[in-house]
NUBA-826713 format. One record per residue (C-alpha): x, y, z; residue in one letter. Coordinates in Angstrom, 1 decimal, decimal comma, padded with zeros to 4 digits. Example, Ala and Ser with C-alpha at 12.3 -4.5 7.8 and 13.67 -1.06 7.14 Angstrom:
NUBA-826713
<pt <012,3 -004,5 007,8> A>
<pt <013,7 -001,1 007,1> S>
END
This chain:
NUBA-826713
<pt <050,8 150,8 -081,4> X>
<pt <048,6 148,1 -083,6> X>
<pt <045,3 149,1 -083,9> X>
<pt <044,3 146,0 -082,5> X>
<pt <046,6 147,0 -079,3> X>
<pt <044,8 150,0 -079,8> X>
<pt <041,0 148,7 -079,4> X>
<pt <042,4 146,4 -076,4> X>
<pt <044,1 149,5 -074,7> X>
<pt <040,8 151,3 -074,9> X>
<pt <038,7 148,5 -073,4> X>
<pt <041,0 148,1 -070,5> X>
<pt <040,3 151,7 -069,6> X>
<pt <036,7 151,1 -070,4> X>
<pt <036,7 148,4 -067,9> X>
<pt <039,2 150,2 -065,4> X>
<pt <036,2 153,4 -065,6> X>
<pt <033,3 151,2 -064,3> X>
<pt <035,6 148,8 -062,3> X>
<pt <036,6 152,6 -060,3> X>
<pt <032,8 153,4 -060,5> X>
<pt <031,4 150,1 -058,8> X>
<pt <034,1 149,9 -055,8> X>
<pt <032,2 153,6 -055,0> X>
<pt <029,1 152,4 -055,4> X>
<pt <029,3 149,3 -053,4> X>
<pt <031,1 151,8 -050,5> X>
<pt <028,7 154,3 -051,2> X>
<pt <025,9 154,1 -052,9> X>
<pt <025,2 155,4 -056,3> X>
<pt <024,1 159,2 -055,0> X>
<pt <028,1 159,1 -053,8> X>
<pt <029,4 158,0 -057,5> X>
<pt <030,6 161,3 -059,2> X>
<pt <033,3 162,0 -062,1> X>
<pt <036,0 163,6 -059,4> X>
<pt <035,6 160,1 -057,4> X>
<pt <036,7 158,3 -060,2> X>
<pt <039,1 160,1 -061,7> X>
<pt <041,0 160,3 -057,8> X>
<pt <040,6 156,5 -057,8> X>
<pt <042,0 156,2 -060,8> X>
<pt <044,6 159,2 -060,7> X>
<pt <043,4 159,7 -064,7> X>
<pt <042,1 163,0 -065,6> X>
<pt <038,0 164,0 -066,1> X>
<pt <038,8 164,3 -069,7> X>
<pt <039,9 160,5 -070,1> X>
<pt <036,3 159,6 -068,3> X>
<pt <034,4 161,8 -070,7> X>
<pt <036,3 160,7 -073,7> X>
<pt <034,5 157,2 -072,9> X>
<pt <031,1 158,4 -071,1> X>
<pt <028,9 160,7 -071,7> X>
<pt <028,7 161,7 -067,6> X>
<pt <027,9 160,3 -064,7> X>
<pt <024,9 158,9 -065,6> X>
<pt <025,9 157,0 -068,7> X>
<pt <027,9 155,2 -066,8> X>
<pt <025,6 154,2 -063,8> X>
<pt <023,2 153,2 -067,0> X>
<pt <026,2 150,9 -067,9> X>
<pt <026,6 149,1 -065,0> X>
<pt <022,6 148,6 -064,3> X>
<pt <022,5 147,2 -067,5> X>
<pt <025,2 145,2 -067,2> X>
<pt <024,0 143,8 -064,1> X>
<pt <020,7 143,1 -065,0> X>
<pt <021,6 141,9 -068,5> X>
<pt <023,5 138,7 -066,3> X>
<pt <020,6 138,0 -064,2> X>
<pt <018,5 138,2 -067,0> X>
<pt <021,0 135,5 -069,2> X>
<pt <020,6 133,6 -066,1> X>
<pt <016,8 133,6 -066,2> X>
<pt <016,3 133,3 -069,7> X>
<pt <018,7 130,0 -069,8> X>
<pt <016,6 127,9 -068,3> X>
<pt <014,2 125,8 -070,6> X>
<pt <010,7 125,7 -070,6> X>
<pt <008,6 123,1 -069,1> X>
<pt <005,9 122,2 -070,4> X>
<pt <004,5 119,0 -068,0> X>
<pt <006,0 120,3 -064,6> X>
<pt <005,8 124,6 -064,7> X>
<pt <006,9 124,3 -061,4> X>
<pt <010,6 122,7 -062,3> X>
<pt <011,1 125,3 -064,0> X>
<pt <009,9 128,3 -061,9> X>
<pt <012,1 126,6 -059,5> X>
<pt <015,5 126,4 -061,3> X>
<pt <014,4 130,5 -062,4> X>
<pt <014,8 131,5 -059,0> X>
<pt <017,7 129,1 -058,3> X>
<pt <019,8 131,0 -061,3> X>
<pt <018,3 134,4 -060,0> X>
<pt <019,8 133,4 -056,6> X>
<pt <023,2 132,3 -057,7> X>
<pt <023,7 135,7 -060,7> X>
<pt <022,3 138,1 -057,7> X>
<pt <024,8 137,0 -054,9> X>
<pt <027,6 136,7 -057,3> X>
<pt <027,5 140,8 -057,2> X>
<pt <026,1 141,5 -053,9> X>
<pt <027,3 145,3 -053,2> X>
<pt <025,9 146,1 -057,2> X>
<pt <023,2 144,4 -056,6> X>
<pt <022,4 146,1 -053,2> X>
<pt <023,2 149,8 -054,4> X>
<pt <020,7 149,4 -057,2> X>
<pt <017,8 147,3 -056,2> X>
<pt <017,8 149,7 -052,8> X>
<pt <018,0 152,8 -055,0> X>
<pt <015,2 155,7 -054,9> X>
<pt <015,6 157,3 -058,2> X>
<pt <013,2 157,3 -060,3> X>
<pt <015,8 157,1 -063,3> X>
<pt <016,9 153,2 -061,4> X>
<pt <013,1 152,9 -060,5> X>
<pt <012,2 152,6 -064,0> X>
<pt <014,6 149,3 -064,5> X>
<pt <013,8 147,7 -061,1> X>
<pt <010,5 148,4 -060,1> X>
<pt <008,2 145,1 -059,7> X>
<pt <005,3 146,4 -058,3> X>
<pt <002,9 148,5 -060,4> X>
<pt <000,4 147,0 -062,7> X>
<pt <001,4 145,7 -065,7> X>
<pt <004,9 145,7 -064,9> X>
<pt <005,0 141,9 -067,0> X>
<pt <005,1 144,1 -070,2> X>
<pt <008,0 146,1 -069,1> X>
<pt <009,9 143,6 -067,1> X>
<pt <011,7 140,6 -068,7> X>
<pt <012,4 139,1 -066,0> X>
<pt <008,7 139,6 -064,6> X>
<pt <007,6 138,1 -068,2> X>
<pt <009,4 134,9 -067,8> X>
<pt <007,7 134,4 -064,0> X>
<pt <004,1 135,7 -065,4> X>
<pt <004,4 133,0 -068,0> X>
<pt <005,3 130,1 -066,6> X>
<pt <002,4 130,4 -063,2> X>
<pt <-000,1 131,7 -066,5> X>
<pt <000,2 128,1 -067,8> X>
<pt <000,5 126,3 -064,3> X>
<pt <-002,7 127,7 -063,8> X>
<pt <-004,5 126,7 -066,8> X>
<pt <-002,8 123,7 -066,3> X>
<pt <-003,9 123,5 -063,4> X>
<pt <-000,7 122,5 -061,6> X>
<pt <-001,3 126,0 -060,0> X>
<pt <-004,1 126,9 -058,0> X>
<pt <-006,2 129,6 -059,9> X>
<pt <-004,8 133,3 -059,3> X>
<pt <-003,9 136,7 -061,1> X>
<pt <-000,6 135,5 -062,4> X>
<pt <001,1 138,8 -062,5> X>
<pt <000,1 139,9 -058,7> X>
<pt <000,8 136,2 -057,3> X>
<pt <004,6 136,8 -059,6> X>
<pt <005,2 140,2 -057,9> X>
<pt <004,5 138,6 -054,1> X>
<pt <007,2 135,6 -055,3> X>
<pt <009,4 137,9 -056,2> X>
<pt <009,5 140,7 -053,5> X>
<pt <009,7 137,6 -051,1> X>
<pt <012,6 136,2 -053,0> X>
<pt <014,1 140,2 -053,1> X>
<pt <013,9 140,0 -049,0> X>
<pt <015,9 136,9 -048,9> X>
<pt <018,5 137,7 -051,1> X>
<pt <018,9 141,0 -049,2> X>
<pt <019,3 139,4 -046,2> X>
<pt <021,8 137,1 -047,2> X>
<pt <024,2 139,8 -048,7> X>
<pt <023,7 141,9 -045,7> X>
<pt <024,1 139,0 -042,9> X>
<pt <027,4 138,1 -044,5> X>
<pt <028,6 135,6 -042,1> X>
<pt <026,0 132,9 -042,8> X>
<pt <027,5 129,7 -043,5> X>
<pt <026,7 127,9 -047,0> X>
<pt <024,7 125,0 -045,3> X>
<pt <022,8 127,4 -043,7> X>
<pt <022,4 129,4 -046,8> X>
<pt <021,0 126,0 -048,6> X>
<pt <018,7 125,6 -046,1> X>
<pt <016,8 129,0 -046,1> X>
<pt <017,0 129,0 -049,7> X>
<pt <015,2 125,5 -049,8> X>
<pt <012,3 126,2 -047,2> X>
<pt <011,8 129,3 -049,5> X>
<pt <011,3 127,3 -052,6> X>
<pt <009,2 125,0 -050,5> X>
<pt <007,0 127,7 -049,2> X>
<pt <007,0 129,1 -052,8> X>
<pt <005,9 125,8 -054,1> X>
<pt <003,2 125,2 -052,0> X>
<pt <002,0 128,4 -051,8> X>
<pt <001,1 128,4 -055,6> X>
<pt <000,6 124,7 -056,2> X>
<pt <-003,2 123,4 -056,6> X>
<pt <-004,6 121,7 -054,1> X>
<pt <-004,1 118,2 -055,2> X>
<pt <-000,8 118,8 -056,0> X>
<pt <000,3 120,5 -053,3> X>
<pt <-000,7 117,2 -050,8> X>
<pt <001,9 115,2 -053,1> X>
<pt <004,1 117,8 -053,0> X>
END
């Protein structure tokens, strides 16, 4: 075998590894993921698992990371406005919307999760969490200059980006968990949020033109 055969071969089993480890998680939860799981899912033996993880928890890091490293692509792709902050805080949430329900049983087994070791990459709510949080930075910034703008109506940008965002969290969890809602119905909800959102933070004058 080439070696470039090689390196595929070895990604493929990579992939096959934390492909095995998110069907458990999604059925569940990641306190059901263990080593023995995914080896019987995959009929390979511990030993090939350990040859590519360090244990279980390296490869629960993986997936986190890979799953917040999308929704964070998705957030960071979307340009800064300088004239209308809230364009742009609305097409953030409308790429967080579309990356989070595009892995909805990931997304579900980790932003629901309890331990402290998850906690540390999804927590939103304790202060000062916009210099820990990327995705919390990108929010804190754009309603910081709204407000001095004064596009915004005055507020603590970091508190008024942690109610935005839990809102946004309820929503989203509602949608992957009420499966059956048709897309049009979808569209709607997700547009009265963004309308509520908007108004919500908007100054007064704007928020009459709004």
């Amino acid at each position: 075998m080439g070696k470039k055969r090689q390196l595929e071969k070895q990604e493929e089993i990579r992939n096959t590894i934390l492909e095995a480890a998110r069907n458990i998680i999604a059925q569940e939860g990641i306190q059901g993921l263990s080593i023995r799981k995914i080896t019987n899912a995959m009929d390979y033996s511990p030993a090939i698992v350990y040859h590519y993880f360090k244990d279980k928890n390296e490869i629960i890091d993986t997936i986190v990371n890979e799953g917040f490293e999308q929704i964070l692509t998705a957030v960071n792709s979307v340009e800064r406005n300088e004239s209308e902050p809230e364009k742009q805080i609305r097409e953030i949430f409308e790429n967080y919307f579309r990356a989070a329900l595009t892995i909805p049983e990931e997304y579900k087994a980790v932003m629901l999760n309890e331990d402290p070791a998850v906690l540390k990459r999804t927590g939103l709510l304790e202060q000062g969490i916009a210099g820990k949080s990327p995705t919390m930075k990108v929010l804190c910034d754009n309603l910081k200059r709204g407000m001095e703008s004064g596009a915004y109506a005055p507020g603590d940008p970091e508190l008024t980006a942690q109610i935005i965002w839990t809102s946004t969290f309820g929503l989203i969890i509602k949608l992957m968990i009420e499966k059956d809602i048709p897309q049009p119905q979808i569209e709607r909800l997700i547009e009265q949020h963004f309308h509520l959102i908007l108004r919500g933070i908007m100054s007064g004058k704007e928020a009459e033109g709004s």
